[in-house]
N, C-alpha and C positions, 0 to 999 in steps of 0.2 A: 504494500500500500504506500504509494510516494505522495506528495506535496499536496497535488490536488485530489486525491482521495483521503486524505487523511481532513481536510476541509470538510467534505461534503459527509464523511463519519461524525464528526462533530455537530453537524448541523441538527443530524438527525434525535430526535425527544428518548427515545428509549436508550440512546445510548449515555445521554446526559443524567436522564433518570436512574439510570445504574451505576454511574462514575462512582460517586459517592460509597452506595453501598458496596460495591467490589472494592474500593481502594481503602475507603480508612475507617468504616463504621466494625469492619471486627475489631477485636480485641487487639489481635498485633498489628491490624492496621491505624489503629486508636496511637500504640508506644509507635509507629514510622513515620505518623502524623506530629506527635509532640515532638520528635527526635527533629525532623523537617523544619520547624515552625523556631525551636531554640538556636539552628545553624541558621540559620535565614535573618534572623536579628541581629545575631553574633556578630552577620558581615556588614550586614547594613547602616549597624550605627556609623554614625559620624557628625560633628558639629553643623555641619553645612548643608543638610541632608532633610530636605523637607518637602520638597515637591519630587514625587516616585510616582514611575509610570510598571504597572502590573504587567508586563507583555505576555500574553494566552493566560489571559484570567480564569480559565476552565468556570470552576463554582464560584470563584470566591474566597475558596480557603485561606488566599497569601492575601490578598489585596483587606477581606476584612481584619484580620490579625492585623495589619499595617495602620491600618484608620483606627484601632486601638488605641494605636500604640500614638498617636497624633499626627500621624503622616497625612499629609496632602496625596490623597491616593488616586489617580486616573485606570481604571480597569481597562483593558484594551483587550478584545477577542472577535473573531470572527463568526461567531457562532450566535445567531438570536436568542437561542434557548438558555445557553450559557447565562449571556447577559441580563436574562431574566431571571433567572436563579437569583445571582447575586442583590440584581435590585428587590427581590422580594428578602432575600435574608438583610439587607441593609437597611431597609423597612423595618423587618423584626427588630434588629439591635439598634433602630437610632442612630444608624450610622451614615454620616455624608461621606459618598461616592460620586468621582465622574464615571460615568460607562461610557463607551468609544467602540464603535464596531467598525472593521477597517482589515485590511489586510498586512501583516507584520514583514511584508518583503516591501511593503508601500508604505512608511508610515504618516500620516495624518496631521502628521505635527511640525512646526517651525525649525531651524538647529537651533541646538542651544535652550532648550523647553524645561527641560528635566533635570532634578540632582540629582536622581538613583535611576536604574530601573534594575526589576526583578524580573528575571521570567523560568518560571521553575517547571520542569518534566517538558519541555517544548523541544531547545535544540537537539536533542536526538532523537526527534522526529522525523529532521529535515537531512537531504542526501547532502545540502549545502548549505550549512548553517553560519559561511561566511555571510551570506547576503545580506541575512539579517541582523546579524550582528554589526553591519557597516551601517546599517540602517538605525539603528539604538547607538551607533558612535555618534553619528551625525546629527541625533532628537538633546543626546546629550549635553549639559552643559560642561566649561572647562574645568577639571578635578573632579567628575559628575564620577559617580563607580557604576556597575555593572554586575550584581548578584546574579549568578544562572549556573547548571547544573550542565556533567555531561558524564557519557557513561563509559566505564574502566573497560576493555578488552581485553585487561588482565587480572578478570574477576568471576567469581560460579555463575556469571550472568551470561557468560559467552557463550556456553557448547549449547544451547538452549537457544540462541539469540535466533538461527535461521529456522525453528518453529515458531518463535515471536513475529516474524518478519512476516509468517502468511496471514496474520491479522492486524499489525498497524508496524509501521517499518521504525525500526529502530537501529541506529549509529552508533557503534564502541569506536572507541579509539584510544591507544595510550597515551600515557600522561608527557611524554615529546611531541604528538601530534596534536592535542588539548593544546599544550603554550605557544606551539606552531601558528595553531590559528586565532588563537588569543593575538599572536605577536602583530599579524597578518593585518589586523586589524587598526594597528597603532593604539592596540589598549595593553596598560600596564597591569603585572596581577601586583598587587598589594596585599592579598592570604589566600589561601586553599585551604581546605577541610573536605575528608572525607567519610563516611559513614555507609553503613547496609555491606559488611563483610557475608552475612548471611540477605539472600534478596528479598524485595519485597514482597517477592511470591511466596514463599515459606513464612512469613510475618504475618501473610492477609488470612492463611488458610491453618495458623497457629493457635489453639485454643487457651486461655489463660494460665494453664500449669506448663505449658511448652514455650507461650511468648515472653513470657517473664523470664525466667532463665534465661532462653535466647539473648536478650536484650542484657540480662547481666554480663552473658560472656561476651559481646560485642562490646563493650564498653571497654572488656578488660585486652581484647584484641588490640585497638584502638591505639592503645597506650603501648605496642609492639612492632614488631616490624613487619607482622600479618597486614596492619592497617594498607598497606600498599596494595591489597588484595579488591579492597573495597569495591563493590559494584558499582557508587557514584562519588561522582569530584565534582565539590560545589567549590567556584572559583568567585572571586572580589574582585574585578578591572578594574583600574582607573583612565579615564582620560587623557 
């Protein structure tokens, strides 16, 4: 499934309607969601850092944490149903959002817009996730950073990856070809972090006396030289 079917997958109500539940309403999807939502902060702070652009705001998950936390948040996705999720949960919590429907190889916006963006589970989606990433250099302001997620090829997520790929296409690459095109870009990494030694797939389909453990011995990986193993590297650019 490449660029443009991975769009029109999106688009579609049932599949929006089950995101959620297949990804973080079980138990170990609940601890990959908190695990997710503390790295995401971690990279994000910064003094200067107050108008962030959400890029593939799927539900909502990253963009309403964000507006929590005081962030001037712009949601940005392609998908109507998506953006309607979110407006209705920003509704619930009282939460002020821009929604932005648009395409993320086009973006919608001035240079120089933005002090952060996030866009988390997106680029390795994409066969060519430079594009986009030129396109969030350019929305960017000067020292603006750049949170997003890409996935290890030197991880348990690999030998599995060409059955992944006959349902929505996904892109490993090691962590040389990750700063390659980080470089490519003229963005600077300023930290990495990585996490899910064990994958998301065994987290979501983990019942409470196997996800808790799990999540203990991952933490203690972590702090090894296992951590190199990690299925995903969540990266910090700067401008």
């Amino acid at each position: 499934m490449k660029e443009e079917e991975i769009r029109k997958h999106y688009q579609k109500e049932y599949v929006v309607n089950k995101y959620e539940k297949k990804r973080i309403l079980s138990y170990g999807g609940k601890i990959v969601d908190s695990n997710e939502k503390e790295i995401i902060l971690s990279l994000l702070k910064g003094p200067e850092t107050k108008r962030v652009l959400d890029l593939g705001a799927g539900t909502g998950r990253i963009s309403l944490l964000m507006a929590k936390e005081g962030y001037d948040v712009t949601s940005f996705d392609q998908s109507d149903v998506m953006l309607k999720t979110i407006e209705e949960k920003s509704k619930e919590e009282n939460l002020s959002l821009t929604l932005i429907k648009g395409d993320a190889f086009n973006l919608p916006f001035q240079d120089n817009t933005f002090d952060a963006c996030v866009s988390l589970r997106v680029l390795w989606h994409l066969p060519h996730p430079e594009k986009v990433i030129s396109e969030v250099q350019r929305v960017l302001k000067k020292d603006g950073i750049f949170v997003f997620d890409l996935l290890n090829k030197k991880s348990l997520r690999y030998p599995y990856t060409p059955l992944a790929n006959l349902f929505v296409y996904t892109k490993l690459m090691n962590i040389t070809e990750m700063k390659g095109l980080i470089a490519s870009q003229n963005l600077g990494i300023e930290a990495q972090r990585q996490h899910f030694i064990f994958p998301y797939l065994l987290y979501r389909h983990s019942p409470k006396f196997i996800a808790e453990p799990l999540n203990k011995l991952e933490n203690k990986l972590q702090t090894t030289k296992m951590k190199k193993y990690s299925s995903v590297i969540y990266f910090k650019a700067k401008k």
